[in-house]
C-alpha positions, -999 to +999 in steps of 0.1 A: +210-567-478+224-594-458+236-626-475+226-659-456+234-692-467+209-713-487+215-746-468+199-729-436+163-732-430+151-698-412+147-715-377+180-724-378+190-688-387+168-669-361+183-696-340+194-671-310+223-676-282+229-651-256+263-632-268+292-644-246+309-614-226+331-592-249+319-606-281+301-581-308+264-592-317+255-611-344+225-616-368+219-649-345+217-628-313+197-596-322+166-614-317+146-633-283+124-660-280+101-655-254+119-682-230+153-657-237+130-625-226+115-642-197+153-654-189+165-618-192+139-605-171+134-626-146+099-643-156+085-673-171+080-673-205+040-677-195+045-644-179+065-627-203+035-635-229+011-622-204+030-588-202+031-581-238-007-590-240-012-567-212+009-539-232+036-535-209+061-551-231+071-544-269+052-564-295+073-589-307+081-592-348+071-624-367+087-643-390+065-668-404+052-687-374+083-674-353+075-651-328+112-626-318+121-594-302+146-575-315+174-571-284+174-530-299+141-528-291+144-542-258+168-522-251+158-491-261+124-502-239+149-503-208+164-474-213+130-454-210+124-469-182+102-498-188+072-478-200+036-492-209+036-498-247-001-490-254-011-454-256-027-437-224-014-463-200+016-453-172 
């Protein structure tokens, strides 16, 4: 179990920054918005939204009316190649 600090509100500690270069990950950073995904891949957030209601991206986790994806599960989704998440599709 991981102690947080009471006098944070979650937003504020799902609150995520891109790591800096060098530096190890931190609760903070393990998870993306969907403006963070569509910076890391090169879309809109819009689009981003569109792929993962299409299947073709990992479903993101919720916490409460917070809507993240884990960076793991992103990239674990990269290494494989970018597959389609639902079953059936290519």
């Amino acid at each position: 179990m991981v102690a947080t600090d009471p006098s944070k509100t979650s937003s504020e500690l799902l609150d995520v920054r891109l790591p800096t270069s060098g530096s190890e990950p931190t609760s903070a950073t393990m998870f993306l918005d969907a403006e963070a995904c569509g910076v890391r891949y090169g879309f809109s957030a819009r689009h981003w939204y569109r792929l993962v209601d299409a299947g073709r991206a990992p479903s993101p986790l919720r916490f409460g009316r917070l809507v993240r994806w884990s960076i793991r599960a992103l990239e674990s989704w990269e290494a494989d190649g970018c597959p389609s998440m639902r079953k059936g599709q290519r």
